[in-house]
N, C-alpha and C positions, 0 to 999 in steps of 0.2 A: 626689559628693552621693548621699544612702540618697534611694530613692523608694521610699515608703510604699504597697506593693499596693493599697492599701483604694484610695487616692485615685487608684492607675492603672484600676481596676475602675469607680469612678465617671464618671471621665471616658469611657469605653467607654460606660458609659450614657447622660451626657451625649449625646454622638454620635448616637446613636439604635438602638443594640443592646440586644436585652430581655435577655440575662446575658453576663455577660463574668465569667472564672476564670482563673488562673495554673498552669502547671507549668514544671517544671525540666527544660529540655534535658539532653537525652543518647539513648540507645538505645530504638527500638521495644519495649516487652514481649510484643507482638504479632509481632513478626518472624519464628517460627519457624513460626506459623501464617502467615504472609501468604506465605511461601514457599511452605509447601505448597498452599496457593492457587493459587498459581502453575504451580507444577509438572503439578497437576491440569488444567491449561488451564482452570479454570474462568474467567480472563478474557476469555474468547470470543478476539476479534481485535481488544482491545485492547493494541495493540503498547507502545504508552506506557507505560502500567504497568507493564510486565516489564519494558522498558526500565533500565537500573543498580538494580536492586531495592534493592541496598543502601544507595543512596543516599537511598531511602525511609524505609528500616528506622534509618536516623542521622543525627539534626540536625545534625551537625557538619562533614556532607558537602555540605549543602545552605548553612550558615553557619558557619564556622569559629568564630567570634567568641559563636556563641549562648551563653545564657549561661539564658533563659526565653522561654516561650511564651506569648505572651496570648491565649488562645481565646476568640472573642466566639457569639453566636449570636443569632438574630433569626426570631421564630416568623411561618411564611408561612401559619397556617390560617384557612380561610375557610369557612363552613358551605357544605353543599352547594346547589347551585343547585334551583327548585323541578324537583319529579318530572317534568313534561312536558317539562322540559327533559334532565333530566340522565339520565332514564330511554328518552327516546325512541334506538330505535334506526335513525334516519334522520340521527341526532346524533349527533358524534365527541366520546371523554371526552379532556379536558387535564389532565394531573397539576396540582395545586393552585400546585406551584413556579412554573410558566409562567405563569400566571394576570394576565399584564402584564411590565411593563420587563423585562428583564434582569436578574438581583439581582449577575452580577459587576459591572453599570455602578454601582450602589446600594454593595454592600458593600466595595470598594476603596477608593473614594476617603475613607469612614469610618476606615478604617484607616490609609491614610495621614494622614490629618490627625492621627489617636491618634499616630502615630510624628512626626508634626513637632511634637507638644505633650512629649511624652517630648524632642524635644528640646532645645527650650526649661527644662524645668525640669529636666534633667541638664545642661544649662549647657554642653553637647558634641553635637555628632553625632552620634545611637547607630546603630552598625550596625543594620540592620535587613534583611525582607525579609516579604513580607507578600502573604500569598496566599488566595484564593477557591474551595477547591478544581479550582487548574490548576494547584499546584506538588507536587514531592515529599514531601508531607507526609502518613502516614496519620491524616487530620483526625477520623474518628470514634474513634480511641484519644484523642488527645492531649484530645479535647475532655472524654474520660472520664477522663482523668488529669486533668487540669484542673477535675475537681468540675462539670463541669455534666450529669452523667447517666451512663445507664450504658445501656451496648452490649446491645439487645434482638435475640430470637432471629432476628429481619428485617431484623438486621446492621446498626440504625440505631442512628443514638445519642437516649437516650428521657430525657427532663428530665422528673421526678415534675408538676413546676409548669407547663409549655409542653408536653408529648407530644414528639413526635418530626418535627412538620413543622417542622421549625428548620434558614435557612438557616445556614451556618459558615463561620469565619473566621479566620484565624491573623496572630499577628503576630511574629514570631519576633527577641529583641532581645539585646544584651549588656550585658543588667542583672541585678544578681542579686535578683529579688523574692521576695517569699514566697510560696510556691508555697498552693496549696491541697489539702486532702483529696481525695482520690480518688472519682470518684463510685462505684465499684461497693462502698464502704464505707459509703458516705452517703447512700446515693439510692435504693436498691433495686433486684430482679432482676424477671426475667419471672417467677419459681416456675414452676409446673407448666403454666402457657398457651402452647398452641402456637397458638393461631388463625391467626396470622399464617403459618402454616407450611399450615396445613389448608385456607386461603382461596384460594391462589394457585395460579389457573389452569391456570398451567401444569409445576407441581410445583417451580418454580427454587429452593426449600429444601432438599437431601439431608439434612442436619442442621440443628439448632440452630445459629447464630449459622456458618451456612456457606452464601452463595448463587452458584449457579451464573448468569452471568451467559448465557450460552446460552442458557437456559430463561427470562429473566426479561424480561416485557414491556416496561420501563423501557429496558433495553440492544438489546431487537429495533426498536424502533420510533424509539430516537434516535441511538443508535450504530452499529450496525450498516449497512453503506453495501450489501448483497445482497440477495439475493431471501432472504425468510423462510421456513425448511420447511415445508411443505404441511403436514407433521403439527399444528405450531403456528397456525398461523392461525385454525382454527374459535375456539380457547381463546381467541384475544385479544380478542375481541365487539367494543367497540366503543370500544377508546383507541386513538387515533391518534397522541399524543405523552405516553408516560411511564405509569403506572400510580401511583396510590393501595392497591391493593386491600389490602396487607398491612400500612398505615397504617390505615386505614380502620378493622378489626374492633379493633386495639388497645386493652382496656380503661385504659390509662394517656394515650391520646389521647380516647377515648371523652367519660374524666370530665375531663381539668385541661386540652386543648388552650383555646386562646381567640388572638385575633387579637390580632398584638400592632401595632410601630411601622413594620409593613413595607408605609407607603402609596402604595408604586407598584404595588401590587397593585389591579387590578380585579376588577367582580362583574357583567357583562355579560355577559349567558346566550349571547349572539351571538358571544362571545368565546370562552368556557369550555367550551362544547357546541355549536359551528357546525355547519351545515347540512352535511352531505357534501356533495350535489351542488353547493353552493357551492363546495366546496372542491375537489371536480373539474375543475369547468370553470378553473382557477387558472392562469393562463400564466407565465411566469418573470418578467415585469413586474409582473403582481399578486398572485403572491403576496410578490414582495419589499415591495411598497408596504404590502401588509395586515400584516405581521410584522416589519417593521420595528421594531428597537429589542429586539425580546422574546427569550427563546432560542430559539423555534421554527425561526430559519432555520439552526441545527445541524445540522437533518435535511436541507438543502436542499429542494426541491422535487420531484426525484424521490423522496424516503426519504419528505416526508409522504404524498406522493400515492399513493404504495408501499401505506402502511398505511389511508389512505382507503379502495381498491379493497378492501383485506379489511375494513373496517367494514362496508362496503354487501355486500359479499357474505355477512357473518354476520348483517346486518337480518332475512332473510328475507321482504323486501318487494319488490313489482315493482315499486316507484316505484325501486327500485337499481337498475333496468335501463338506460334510458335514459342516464345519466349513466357508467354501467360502457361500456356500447356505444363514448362518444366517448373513455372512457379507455383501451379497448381498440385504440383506433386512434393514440394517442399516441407519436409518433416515436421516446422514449426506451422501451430493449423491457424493461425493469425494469416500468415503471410498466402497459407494456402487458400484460406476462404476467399481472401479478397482477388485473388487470382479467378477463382470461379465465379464471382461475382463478374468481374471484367471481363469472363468468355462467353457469359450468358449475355451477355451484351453485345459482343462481335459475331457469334456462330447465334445466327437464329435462322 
């Protein structure tokens, strides 16, 4: 039986994804770059990634059977919180992604439900395989091959109509649809704006549409399981999990971002910019109970309380003494070091 893209693209919507696009399995056109990515160790110590590279770089390795891709995407932006919240530096920033549930809990079971309706109306079982960015797929190409955006110099992928805070989804099947146009034919480029490149703290851009995850806040403060260099720390101010900043300045987020169907997202200033020394004082009990559900427990509880300790020590406020002092005395010497780092910076 033909299934008519138009009507697999609707049902996506149906579901509750703000765009859903088609491409046609086969080879990464990114591959020769993602190599050298690699090579570079610009993936910091993320071993995963490197991991069978090529198996990244070829849908055929990952589904023998693919045949197309369904790329869906579901915009997670939310206006900023007010300024005595979001500006106070006694307050930790949360990348807007976090901002509530989990979005793998939210966006898999969507897509699996898309692939048991594909079943039903292909009358068969279609192979499938369907992933949240946790599988071998490089999802910000295919989502550009796919027509929904094109790949911005902050290495996102940037929807003219939704910006770039779009979570992504793949649904990889052995159908053959009709693929869609390309977006960096359709959709437009950065031109001559680097802001995104100019904005970030701690330089993680060497090039256009090339970031070093070493340098990038994003990767220090949720990936990263060490101690953060001392050189980097002052630069990270005051996010604690994830960074917006090269989102932010985007004039293609500026003007067409808007909130779309992604209502497990909250807007609780308590949430999105919590109190440091709330979040110091956080034993392994409470802070499971507090983050519960969300991605925050990624970081574990030493990695957030890690990057707490450098929030309050870049406040430049005594009231970060007090709360550094008990963090400084915390069993785990991660959490302790970067505590004395941050006091040798307040008490001088």
């Amino acid at each position: 039986m033909h299934l008519d893209a138009a009507r697999v693209k609707a049902r996506a919507l149906e579901l509750g994804f703000d765009i859903a696009g088609i491409a046609r399995a086969g080879r990464a056109e990114r591959a020769a770059a993602f190599h050298a990515w690699l090579e570079a160790g610009r993936h910091a110590d993320m071993a995963w990634i490197a991991r069978e590279p090529e198996r990244r770089c070829e849908i055929s390795r990952v589904l023998p059977e693919a045949r197309s891709m369904i790329v869906v995407g579901l915009s997670y932006f939310i206006a900023d919180p007010p300024p005595e919240y979001w500006s106070d530096p006694l307050r930790g920033r949360i990348a807007r992604y976090a901002w509530g549930r989990d979005y793998h809990d939210e966006l898999l079971p969507r897509l699996r439900e898309l692939a048991a309706w594909l079943d039903a109306e292909a009358g068969r079982p279609v192979a499938h395989r369907a992933y949240v960015d946790t599988g071998p797929v490089l999802e910000r190409e295919w989502a550009a091959r796919a027509g929904l955006g094109f790949i911005g110099k902050h290495t996102l992928l940037i929807h003219p109509e939704w910006g770039s805070y779009l979570f992504l989804g793949e649904l990889l099947v052995d159908l053959d649809l009709e693929p869609d146009p390309p977006g960096d034919d359709r959709l437009g480029t950065c031109g001559s704006c680097r802001r995104c490149q100019d904005i970030c703290p701690t330089h993680a851009f060497p090039a256009p549409y090339i970031l070093d995850s070493r340098l990038c806040i994003s990767y220090l403060t949720i990936e990263h399981r060490g101690a953060i260099p001392e050189a980097l720390r002052p630069k990270m101010g005051n996010w604690i999990y994830g960074c917006d900043e090269c989102q932010q300045v985007c004039p293609w987020v500026k003007q067409f971002s808007r909130p779309g169907r992604a209502r497990f997202l909250n807007y609780d200033p308590e949430w999105i910019a919590p109190r440091l020394a709330d979040l110091a004082a956080l034993d392994e009990e409470r802070f499971r109970a507090r983050f519960r559900g969300s991605p925050i427990p990624r970081t574990k509880r030493r990695g957030l309380l890690r990057n707490v300790c450098i929030a309050l020590g870049n406040s430049g406020s005594a009231e970060a003494i007090p709360p550094l002092e008990i963090a400084a005395r915390d069993p785990d010497p991660l959490i302790a070091e970067h505590a004395r780092w941050s006091l040798a910076r307040l008490v001088r």
